[in-house]
C-alpha positions in Angstrom: -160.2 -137.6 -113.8 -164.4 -136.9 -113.8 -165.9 -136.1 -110.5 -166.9 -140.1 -110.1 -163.6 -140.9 -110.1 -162.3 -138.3 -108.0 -165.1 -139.4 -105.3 -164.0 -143.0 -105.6 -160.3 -142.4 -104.8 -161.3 -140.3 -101.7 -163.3 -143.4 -100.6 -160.2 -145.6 -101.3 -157.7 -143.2 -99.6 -160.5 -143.1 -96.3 -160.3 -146.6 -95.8 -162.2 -149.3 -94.0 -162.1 -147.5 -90.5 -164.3 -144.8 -92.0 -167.8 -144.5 -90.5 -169.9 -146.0 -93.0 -173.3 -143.2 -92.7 -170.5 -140.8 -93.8 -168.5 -143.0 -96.2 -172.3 -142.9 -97.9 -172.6 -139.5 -97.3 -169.3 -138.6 -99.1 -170.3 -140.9 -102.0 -173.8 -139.1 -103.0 -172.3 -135.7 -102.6 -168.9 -135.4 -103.7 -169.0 -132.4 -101.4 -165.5 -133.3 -99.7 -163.5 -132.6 -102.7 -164.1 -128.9 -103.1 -160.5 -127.5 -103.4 -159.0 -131.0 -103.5 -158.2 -133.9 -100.7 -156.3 -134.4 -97.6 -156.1 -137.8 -95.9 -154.3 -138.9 -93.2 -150.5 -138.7 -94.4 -151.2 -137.7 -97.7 -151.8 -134.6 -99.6 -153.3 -134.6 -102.8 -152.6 -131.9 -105.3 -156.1 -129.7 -105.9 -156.7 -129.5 -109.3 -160.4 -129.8 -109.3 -162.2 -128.1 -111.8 -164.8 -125.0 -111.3 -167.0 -127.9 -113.5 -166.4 -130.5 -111.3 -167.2 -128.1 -108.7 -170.6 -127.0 -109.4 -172.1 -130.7 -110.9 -172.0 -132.6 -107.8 -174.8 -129.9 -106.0 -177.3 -129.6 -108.6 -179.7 -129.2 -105.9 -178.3 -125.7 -104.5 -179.1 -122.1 -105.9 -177.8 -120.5 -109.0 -176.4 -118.1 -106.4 -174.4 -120.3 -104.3 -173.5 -122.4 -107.1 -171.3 -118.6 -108.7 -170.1 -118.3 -105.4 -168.7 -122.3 -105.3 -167.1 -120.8 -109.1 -165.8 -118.0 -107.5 -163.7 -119.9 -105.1 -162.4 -122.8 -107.4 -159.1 -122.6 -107.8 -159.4 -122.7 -111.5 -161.7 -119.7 -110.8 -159.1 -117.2 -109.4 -156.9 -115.0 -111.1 -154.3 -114.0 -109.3 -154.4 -109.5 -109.3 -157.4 -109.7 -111.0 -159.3 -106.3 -110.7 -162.5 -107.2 -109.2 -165.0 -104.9 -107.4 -165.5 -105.8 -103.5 -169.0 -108.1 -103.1 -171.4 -106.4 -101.2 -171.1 -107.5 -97.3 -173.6 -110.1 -95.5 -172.3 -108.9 -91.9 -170.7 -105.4 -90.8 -167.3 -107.8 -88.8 -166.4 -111.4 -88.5 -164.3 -110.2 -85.8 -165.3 -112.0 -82.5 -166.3 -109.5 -79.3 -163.4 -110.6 -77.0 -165.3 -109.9 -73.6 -168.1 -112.3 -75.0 -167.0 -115.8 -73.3 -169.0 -117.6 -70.9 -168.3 -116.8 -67.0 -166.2 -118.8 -65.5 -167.1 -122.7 -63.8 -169.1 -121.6 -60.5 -170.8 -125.3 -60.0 -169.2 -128.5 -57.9 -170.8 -130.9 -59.4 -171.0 -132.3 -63.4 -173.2 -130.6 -65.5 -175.3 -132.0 -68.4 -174.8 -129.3 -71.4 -176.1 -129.0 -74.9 -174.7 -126.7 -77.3 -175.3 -126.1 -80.9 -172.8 -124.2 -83.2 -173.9 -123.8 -86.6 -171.7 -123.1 -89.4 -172.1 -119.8 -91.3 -170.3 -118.8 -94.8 -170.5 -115.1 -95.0 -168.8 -111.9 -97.2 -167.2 -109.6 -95.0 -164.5 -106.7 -94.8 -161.1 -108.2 -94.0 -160.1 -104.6 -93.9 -162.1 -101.2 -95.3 -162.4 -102.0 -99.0 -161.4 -105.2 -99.1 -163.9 -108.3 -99.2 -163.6 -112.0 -99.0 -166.1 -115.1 -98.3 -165.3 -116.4 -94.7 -166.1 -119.6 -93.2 -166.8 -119.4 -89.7 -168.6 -121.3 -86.2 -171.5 -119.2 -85.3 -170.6 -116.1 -87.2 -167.5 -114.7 -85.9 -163.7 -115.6 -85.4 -162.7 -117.0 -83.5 -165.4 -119.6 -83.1 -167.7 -118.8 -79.6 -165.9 -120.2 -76.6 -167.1 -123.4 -75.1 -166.8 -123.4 -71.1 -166.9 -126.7 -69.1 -165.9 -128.3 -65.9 -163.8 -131.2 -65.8 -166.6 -134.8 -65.8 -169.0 -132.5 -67.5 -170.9 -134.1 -70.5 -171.5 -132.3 -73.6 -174.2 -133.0 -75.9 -173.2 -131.6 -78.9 -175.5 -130.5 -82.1 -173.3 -128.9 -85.8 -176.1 -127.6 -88.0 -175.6 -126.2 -91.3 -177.7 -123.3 -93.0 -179.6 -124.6 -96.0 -178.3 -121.2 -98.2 -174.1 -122.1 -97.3 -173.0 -124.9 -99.8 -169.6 -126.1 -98.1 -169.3 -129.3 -96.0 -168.5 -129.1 -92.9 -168.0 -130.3 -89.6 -165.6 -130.3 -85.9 -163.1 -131.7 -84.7 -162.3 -131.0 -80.6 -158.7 -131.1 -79.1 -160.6 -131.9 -76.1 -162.5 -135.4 -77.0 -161.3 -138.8 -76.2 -162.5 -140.2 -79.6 -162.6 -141.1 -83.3 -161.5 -137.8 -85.2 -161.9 -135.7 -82.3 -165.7 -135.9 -83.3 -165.2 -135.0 -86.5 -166.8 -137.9 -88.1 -169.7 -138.3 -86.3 -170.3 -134.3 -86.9 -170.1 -134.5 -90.4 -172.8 -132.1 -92.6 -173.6 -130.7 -95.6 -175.8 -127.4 -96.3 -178.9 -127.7 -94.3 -178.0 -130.6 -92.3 -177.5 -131.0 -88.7 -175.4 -133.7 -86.3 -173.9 -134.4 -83.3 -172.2 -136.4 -80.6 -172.5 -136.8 -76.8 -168.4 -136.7 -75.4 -167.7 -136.6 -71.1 -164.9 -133.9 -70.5 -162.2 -135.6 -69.4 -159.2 -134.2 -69.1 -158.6 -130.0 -67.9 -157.4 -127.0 -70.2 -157.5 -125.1 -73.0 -157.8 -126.6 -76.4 -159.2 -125.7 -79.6 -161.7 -127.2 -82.1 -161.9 -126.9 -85.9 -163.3 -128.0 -88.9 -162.1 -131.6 -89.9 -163.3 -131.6 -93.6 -160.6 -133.3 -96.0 -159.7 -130.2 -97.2 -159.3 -128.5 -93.8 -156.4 -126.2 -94.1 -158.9 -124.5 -96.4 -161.3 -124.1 -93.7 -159.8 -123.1 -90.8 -157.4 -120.4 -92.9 -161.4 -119.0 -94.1 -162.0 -119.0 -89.9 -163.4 -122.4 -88.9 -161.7 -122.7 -85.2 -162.2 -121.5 -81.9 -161.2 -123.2 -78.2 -163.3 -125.4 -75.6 -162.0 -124.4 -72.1 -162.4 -127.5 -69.6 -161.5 -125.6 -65.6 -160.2 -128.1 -63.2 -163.1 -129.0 -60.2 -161.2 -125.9 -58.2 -161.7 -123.8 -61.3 -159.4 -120.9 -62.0 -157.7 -117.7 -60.1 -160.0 -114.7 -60.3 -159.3 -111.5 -62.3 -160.3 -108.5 -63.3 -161.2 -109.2 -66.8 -161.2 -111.9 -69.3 -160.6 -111.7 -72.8 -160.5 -114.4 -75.7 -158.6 -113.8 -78.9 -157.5 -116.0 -82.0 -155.0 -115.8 -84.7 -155.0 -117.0 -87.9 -153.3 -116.3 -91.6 -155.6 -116.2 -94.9 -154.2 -116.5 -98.0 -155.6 -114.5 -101.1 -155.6 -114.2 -104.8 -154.2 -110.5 -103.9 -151.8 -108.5 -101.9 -152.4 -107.6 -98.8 -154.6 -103.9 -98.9 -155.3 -104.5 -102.4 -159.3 -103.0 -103.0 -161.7 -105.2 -104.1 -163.1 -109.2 -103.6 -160.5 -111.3 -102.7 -160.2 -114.7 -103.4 -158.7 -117.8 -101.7 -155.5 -118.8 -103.4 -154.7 -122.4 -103.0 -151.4 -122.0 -104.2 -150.4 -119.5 -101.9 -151.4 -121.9 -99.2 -149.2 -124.5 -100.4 -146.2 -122.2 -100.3 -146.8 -121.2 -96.7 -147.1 -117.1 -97.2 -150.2 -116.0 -96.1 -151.8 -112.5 -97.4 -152.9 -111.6 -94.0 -152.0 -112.6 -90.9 -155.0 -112.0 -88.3 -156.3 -111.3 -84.7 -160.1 -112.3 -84.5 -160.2 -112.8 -88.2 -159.6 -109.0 -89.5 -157.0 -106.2 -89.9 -156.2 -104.6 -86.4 -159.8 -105.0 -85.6 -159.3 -104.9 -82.0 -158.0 -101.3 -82.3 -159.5 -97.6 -81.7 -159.4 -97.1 -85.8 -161.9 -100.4 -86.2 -164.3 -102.0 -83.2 -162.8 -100.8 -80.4 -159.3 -101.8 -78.0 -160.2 -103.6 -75.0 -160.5 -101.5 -72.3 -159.3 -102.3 -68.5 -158.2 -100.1 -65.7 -154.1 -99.8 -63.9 -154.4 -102.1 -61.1 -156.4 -104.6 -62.9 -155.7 -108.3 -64.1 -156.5 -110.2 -67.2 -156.2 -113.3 -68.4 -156.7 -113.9 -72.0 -157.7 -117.3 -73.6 -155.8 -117.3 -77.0 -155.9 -120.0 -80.1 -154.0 -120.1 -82.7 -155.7 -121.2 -85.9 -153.0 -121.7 -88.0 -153.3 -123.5 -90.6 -149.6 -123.1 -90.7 -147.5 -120.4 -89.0 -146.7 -120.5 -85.2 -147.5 -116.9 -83.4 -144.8 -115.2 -81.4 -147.4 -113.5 -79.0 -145.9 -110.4 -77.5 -147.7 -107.5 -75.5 -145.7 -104.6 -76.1 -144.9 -102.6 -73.2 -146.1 -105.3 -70.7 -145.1 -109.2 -69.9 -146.7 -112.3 -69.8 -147.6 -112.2 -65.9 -148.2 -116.0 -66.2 -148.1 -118.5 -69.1 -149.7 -121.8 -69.3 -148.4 -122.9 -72.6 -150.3 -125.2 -74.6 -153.4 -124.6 -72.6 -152.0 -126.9 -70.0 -154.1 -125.4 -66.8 -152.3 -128.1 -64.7 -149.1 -127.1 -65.0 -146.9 -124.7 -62.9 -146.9 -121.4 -64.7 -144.0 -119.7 -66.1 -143.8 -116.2 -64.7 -143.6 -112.7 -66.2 -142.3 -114.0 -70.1 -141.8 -112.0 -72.8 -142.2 -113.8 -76.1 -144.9 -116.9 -76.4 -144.7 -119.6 -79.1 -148.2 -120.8 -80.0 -148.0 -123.5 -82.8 -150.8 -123.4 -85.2 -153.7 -126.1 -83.5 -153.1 -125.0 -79.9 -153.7 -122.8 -77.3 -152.5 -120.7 -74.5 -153.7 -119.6 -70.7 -151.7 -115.9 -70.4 -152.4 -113.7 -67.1 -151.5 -109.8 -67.2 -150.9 -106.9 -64.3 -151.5 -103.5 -65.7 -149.7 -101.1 -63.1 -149.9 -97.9 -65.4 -151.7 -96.4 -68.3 -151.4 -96.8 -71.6 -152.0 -98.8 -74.8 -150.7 -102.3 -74.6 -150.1 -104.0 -78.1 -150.8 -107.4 -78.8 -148.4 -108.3 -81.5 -147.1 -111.5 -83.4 -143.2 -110.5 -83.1 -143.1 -111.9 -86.5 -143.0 -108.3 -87.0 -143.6 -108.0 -90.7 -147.3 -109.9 -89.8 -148.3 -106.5 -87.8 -146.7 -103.9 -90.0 -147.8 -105.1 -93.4 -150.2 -108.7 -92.5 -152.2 -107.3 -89.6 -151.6 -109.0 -86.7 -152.3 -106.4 -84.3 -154.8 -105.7 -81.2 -155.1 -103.0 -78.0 -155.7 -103.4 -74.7 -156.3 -99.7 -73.6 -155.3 -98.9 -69.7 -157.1 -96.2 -68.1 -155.3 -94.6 -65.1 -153.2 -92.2 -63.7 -149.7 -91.6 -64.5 -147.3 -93.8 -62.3 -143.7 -91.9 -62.7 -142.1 -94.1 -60.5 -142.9 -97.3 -62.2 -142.2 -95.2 -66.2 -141.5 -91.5 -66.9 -141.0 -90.7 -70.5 -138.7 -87.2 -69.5 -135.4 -87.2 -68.4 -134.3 -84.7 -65.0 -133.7 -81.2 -66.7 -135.2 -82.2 -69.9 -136.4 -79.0 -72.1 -139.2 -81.1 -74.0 -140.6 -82.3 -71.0 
């Protein structure tokens, strides 16, 4: 099937609830079908051309029209030897102490906020490249902050040099698509909505494009905290992290570009599996552990990205001091747990006491995802022993 008649079945499959400015939109551009469609209960297999790919934009750059090539499908060959692409940013990885404050007003607040979307090359580990898709540069996307009955008046802009469509859907929006229609783009573009928060928690937003999964496995999500009017506990520290798996034309610490790998999509079994979108990033041998001190609290804001697998969040040599699971501020926590099932397109509230020093390791149990995927970040505790609470020596013992 040509590219008009690929366009023409995605308009069909849409149907007559579509917004029409973007049923339009998707008709001049053909945009939406890079890597192939999904519609609301139905998958479609990608088999779209690097040809097909590239004649739709005629009006982009020689430049981004190799890179559109390079991630086609039909384009990658699987354990290809290809040299790593010089980088556009040193990390994707977001700084996880850079999150808004927390809600210190009474009354509803009028906010605008822009994200804009940014495609970049960067090191998924040392040696190893691959084009991300991301909100505002980094991964997760930059945490949005509300009060409950605030309004947001939202703007998605696009840079004229990326060439993918794009726009967002929010968990937390009462409303067609979550917003994603009315924030639909393409490269240079911007749009927007205007949504009330209505209802308290954590939730996460992502791109919303047909081929989503595609997306938000490249890095296109992040979360949208709405506090209650009585806002939240205080703590020490706060800390927001997201987890996500990629899937690549390669294995896992293979050197060299990377592609996406469609197929390895389908079958569920990511390349990498990821804490703020690189290889133990938040670790001493990359940007750095978190750092807190023994007698201080955290809470940590956490989204799992998905597309597909569910996290087993664990802190290894701690507990879960309080869980709200899905985000749910509302709700009673559950108290010092081990183990926390996040399920790809939500979110969780965790709270932490750090009594001693030492390194705590954030950890998908999933183990195989931190030994060989990974899934792995630090929070370092500065302190003095405690060898009441832990003391690695045994009475007598000659090694200690």
């Amino acid at each position: 099937m040509n590219a008009a008649g690929q366009i023409q079945r995605l308009s069909g499959n849409l149907g007559s609830g579509m917004n029409p400015k973007r049923r339009r939109l998707l008709q001049a551009t053909g945009l939406a079908l890079v890597g192939g469609l999904v519609t609301a209960g139905c998958t479609k297999q990608r088999a779209i051309s690097a040809a097909e790919l590239v004649t739709p934009m005629p009006t982009l750059s020689a430049d981004a029209e190799n890179q559109a090539v390079a991630m086609a499908p039909a384009a990658a060959s699987t354990n290809t030897p290809e040299p790593a692409r010089p980088v556009d940013v040193p990390r994707v990885a977001a700084d996880p102490t850079n999150i808004p404050g927390p809600v210190d007003w009474t009354e509803p607040r009028h906010h605008q906020i822009t994200l804009e979307t940014v495609e970049v090359v960067a090191e998924i580990e040392p040696g190893v490249t691959f084009r991300y898709m991301t909100f505002g540069g980094q991964i997760p996307g930059p945490m949005i902050r509300v009060r409950q009955g605030d309004t947001v008046e939202f703007t998605l802009t696009s840079r004229a040099t990326d060439f993918m469509p794009h726009n967002i859907d929010f968990h937390a929006v009462y409303g067609t698509g979550g917003g994603a229609e009315a924030t639909y783009i393409t490269p240079g573009q911007s749009n927007g909505l205007i949504f009330k928060a209505m209802f308290p928690g954590a939730f996460m937003y992502h791109c919303a494009v047909p081929n989503l999964d595609y997306h938000i496995s490249s890095g296109m999500f992040g979360i949208i905290v709405v506090e209650p009017p009585e806002g939240l506990s205080p703590v020490t520290h706060e800390f927001y992290l997201g987890q996500h798996e990629v899937y690549t034309d390669k294995p896992a610490g293979t050197q060299g570009n990377h592609n996406f790998a469609f197929d390895t999509m389908l079958r569920e079994n990511p390349t990498y599996v990821l804490l703020n979108g690189e290889k133990y990033a938040l670790t001493a041998e990359r940007h750095g552990a978190m750092q807190v001190k023994s007698g201080d609290t955290a809470r940590i804001f956490f989204v799992c990205g998905g597309p597909n697998v569910t996290s087993n969040f664990h802190p290894i040599g701690n507990v879960w001091s309080k869980v709200y699971r899905e985000g749910a501020i509302l709700n009673n926590p559950e108290r010092y747990v081990q183990t926390v099932a996040v399920p790809p397109g939500s979110c969780a509230i965790l709270e932490m006491e750090f009594p001693l020093p030492q390194d705590v390791k954030l950890v998908d149990h999933a183990i195989t995802r931190v030994l060989s995927k990974g899934m792995l970040g630090v929070i370092h505790v500065e302190g003095e022993p405690q060898p009441d609470i832990f003391n690695p020596d045994l009475p007598g013992d000659p090694t200690g």
